[in-house]
C-alpha positions, 0 to 999 in steps of 0.5 A: 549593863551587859557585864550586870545582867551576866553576873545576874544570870550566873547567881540565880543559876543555883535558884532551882536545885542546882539548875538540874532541871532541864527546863532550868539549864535550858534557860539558862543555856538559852539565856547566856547564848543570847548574852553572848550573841549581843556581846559580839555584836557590841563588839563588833558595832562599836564605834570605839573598836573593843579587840576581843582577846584571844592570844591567852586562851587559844590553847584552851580554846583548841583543846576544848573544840576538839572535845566538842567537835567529837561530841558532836560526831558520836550523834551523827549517822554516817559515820563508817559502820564499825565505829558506830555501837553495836547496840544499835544493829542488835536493836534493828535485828530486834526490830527487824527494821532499820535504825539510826545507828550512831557512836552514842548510845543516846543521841538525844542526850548527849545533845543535851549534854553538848548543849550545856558544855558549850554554855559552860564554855561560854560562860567562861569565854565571857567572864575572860573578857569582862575580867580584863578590866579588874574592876569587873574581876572584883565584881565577880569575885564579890558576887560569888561571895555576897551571893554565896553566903544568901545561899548559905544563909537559906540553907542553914534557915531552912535546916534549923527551922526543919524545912522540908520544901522548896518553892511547893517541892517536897525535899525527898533526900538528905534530909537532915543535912544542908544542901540550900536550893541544891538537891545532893548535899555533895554539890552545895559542898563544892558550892560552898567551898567556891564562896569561900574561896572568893571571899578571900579578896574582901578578906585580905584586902581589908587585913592589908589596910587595918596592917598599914602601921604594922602590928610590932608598936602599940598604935599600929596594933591598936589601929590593926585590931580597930580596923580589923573589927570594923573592916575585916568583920563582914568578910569574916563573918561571911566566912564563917556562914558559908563554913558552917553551912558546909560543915552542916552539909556533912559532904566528907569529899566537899569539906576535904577538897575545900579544906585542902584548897584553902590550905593551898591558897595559904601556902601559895603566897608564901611560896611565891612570896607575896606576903610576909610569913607574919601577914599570912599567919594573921589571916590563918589565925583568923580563919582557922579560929573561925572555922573553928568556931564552926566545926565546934558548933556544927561539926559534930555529925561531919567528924562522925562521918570522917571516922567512918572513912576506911580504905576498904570501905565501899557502903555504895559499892562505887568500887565495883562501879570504878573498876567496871569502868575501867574494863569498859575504858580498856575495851573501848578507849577511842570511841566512847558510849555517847558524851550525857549518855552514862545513866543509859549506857552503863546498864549494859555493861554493869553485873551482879558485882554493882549495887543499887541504881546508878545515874553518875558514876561519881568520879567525872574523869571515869565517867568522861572517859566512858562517854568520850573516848581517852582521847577527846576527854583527855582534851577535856582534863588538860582544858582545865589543867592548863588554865589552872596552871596558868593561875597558877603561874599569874601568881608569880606574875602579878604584883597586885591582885595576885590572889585572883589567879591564885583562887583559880588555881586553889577552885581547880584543885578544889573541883578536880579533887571532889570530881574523884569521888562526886559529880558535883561539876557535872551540876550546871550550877557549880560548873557556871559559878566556876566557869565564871571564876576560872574566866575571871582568874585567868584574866587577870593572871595576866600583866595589865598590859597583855590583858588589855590588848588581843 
């Protein structure tokens, strides 16, 4: 009921534009405390002792406290005088008063901020010891592609009927392009891009049955095509509906780190030698005729867009943003602005050189960077580097199921790439959905022994 009730939360979390709102990522961060609060008391009340399993994920644990425990600090007050920002002297001579002066530029915002990071943690923390039985891993894999592809489905209703509201509220941008109940096209993108990731175990489990007498003699080919109609046809079709609404979004930096995800999950198994090149290239065969379809019939606006991509262009000016964060990096490398903090503190380090109005940086490693400190984000990035490779790495080690380690590796690559150019793992939404997949392929990159004991 518990494990229900969990995934419950994480699918509704897209509902309200993304939950980023802060009424919706309050209540979600809200609800997944009381989640886990009850999940360790289960825990610890139950008459059948249940070990929480700790051992494979205690690196990642460290290194993402570490973060936290710095975040933290840049809001506190009596930390020594030359580590807090200057801003805050400048302000109390303005005022000609006393302030509350701290690392952070805006306290209250990088609580804020701290607030949701650790619900992301625990999302993950909690998918991780769900995901150790697979059957509860299957759960979650399925979700995030039934509900996925609802989502897609109400975004491509809501393009083709000209819908311009959601629940009362006026849709003001990108109008014209696919976002569902998301507010920036480029986040549904990165959205989408997971749903498909995860609808690739329905996929390839009912291609391994419909191939169970082979395609090389008549009957097993009959029996192939028979049973890929009846069995494969719902996860192909969910794939093409969470695609087109892809395409639609026309988000060239969603549909590039999803379309290099995707291929890197087809190469993964070949590599690792999982599947037989013949049994890999059905299933490329398939999707890419899929998608296909869908880039022909919906694609068109997305290509115009490709073409527009140069090396020198910077329509946005986020070049001059990039390169502005990078001094300020060099400048001050140890301490950061204050982790939430970006919108408020880059309007006093920006110039005559940045355009238009930025509340993100639109690359989360510059941004992270910023507000951190190289030292407490780089904690951050080698988290998420080292659970990735351990997906990676669970490949190789499993004999079954080895596609669920292998979407968490492929749904790293996917966000880490967007991250470059986008915020779309700053939306508490996309990061929930991809917590709760992280936690899920981590667990079971494991042998089934070492998943089931501390």
């Amino acid at each position: 009921m518990l494990f229900k009730f969990f995934i419950i939360i994480i699918s509704l979390s897209p509902l309200f534009f993304g939950s980023n709102r802060v009424w919706s990522w309050s209540l979600y961060s809200s609800l997944i405390a009381c989640l886990g609060a009850v999940y360790f008391y289960t825990v610890l009340t139950a008459d059948k002792k249940q070990a929480l399993s700790l051992t494979f994920i205690k690196i990642p644990l460290l290194l993402i406290s570490i973060t936290l425990l710095w975040i933290y600090l840049q809001t506190v007050t009596w930390l020594p005088a030359s580590w807090l920002h200057p801003f805050w002297q400048l302000t109390a001579n303005h005022l000609n008063t006393e302030v509350a002066a701290s690392i952070s530029i805006s306290p209250a915002n990088t609580i804020e901020a701290l607030m949701r990071l650790i619900s992301y943690c625990l999302v993950f923390f909690l998918s991780f010891q769900f995901s150790r039985q697979s059957k509860n891993a299957s759960f979650i894999f399925n979700s995030v592609a039934y509900v996925g592809t609802l989502y897609a489905l109400y975004g491509l209703i809501a393009f083709w009927g000209d819908y311009k509201s959601l629940f009362g509220f006026e849709k003001l941008h990108y109008l014209g392009n696919v976002s569902s109940t998301f507010v920036n096209r480029n986040s549904y993108a990165t959205y989408a891009g997971l749903g498909i990731l995860a609808s690739f175990p329905l996929l390839i489990s009912r291609l391994q049955r419909s191939l169970k007498y082979g395609i090389q003699n008549n009957y097993g080919l009959q029996y192939f095509i028979e049973n890929v109609i009846v069995r494969a046809g719902l996860p192909l079709l969910m794939i093409f509906i969470i695609s087109t609404a892809l395409l639609l979004s026309h988000s060239r930096g969603g549909f590039l780190s999803s379309l290099f995800a995707i291929i890197i999950f087809l190469i993964l198994p070949i590599i690792a030698k999982k599947v037989k090149v013949g049994k890999i290239s059905i299933m490329l065969l398939m999707i890419v005729t899929f998608t296909t379809a869908a880039l022909w019939s919906s694609g068109d606006k997305l290509l115009e867009r490709m073409d527009q991509i140069t090396l020198t262009a910077d329509k946005n000016g986020r070049l001059a943003v990039y390169e502005l964060l990078e001094q300020q990096i060099a400048e001050n490398p140890w301490l950061g602005m204050g982790y939430g903090s970006f919108e408020k503190s880059f309007r006093l380090y920006r110039n005559e050189t940045v355009k238009g109005y930025y509340t993100m940086a639109h690359n989360t490693y510059l941004e992270n960077m910023f507000e951190l400190g190289v030292l407490p984000a780089g904690c951050l990035f080698l988290a998420l580097f080292y659970i990735g490779l351990q997906c990676l790495r669970g490949v190789w080690q499993r004999q079954q199921h080895w596609y669920y380690p292998a979407i968490g590796c492929c749904a790293t690559l996917l966000v880490g790439a967007h991250a470059l150019v986008d915020f779309s793992l700053q939306i508490p939404a996309v990061a929930y959905t991809y917590a709760l997949l992280m936690g899920a392929a981590l667990a079971q990159s494991l042998p089934r022994s070492q998943r089931l004991s501390s």
